[in-house]
N, C-alpha and C positions, 0 to 999 in steps of 0.2 A: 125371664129369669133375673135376669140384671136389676129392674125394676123392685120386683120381687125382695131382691136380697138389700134393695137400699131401705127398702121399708123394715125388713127384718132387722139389719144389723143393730143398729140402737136397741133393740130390744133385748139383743143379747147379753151375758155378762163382761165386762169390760175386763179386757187383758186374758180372755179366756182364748182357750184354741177355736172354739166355735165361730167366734164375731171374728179372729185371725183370717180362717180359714174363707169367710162370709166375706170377709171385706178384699181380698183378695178375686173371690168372681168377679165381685161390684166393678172391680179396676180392671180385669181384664175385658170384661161385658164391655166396658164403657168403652177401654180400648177397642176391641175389635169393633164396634160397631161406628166408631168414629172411622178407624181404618177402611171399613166395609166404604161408607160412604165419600170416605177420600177417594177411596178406587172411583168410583162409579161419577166423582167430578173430576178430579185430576188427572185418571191412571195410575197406574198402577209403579211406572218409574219414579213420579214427579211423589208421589206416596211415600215411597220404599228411601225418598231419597227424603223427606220433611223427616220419617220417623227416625232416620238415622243420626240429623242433623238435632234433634229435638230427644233422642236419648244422649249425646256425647255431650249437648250442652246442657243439660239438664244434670247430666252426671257429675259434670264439672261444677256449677254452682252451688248442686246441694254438699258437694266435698269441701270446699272451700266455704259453705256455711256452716257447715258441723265444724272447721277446724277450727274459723275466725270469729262469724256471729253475723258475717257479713253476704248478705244484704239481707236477712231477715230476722237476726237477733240470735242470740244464743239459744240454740238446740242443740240435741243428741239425740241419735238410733238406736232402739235396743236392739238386742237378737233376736226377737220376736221372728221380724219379717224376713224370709230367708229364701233363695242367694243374696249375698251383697256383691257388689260390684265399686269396687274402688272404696269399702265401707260405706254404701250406698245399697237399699235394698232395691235391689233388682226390680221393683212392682212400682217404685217411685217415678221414674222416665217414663212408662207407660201412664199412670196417669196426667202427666203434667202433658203429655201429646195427647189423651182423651178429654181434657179440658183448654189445652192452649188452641186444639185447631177449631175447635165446636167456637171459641172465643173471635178467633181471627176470624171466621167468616160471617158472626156477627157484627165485625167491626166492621167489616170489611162492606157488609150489606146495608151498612146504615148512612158508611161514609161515600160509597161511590168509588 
C-alpha cells in the first residue's frame, strides 16, 4: 500500500484533500514499517526509546526552523496537515524517524 500511494500521490492534484490524505499513509506506511524492522533488529525498548528521542528532536528543530530559518532556510506550515504539535504537524517526526533510521543503518552498513 505504502508503495502504491508513493506512486499515486504525484499524480494527484496539488494541495487537494486527496494527495493530503495520500501523503499522510505514505509517512505512516514508511513509518510503521521502519518501526516494524527496528523491532525485529533492536527491540522493541531500544525502538520505542530512538522514536521518542527522534520525535522531540525533530520537533524542536522544525519549531525553531519555522520560527528562525535555521538550519534549513525560511519556511512555513500551513494548516493543511493536522494535529500540530508545538505548530509542528504531528506527521513530520514520523517521517524524519522513517527516513533518518533506514539512513543510519545505511551509514552505519557501509561504515563498520
Amino acid at each position: 500500500m505504502t508503495v502504491a500511494g508513493m506512486v499515486a500521490t504525484p499524480l494527484l492534484a496539488q494541495g487537494g484533500r486527496a494527495r493530503r490524505v495520500l501523503s499522510t499513509v505514505v509517512v505512516v506506511g514508511s513509518f510503521t514499517t521502519t518501526a516494524a524492522n527496528a523491532v525485529r533488529r533492536w527491540g522493541a525498548p531500544r525502538t520505542a526509546a530512538a522514536g521518542a528521542v527522534t520525535a522531540v528532536a525533530t520537533t524542536i528543530v522544525e519549531r525553531v526552523g519555522t520560527q528562525t530559518g535555521l538550519p534549513f532556510g525560511r519556511y512555513t506550515y500551513t494548516g493543511a496537515l493536522r494535529p500540530h504539535v508545538a505548530h509542528v504537524p504531528a506527521i513530520v517526526p514520523l517521517a524524519w524517524f522513517a527516513m533518518g533510521l533506514p539512513a543510519r543503518e545505511a551509514a552505519h552498513a557501509a561504515l563498520g
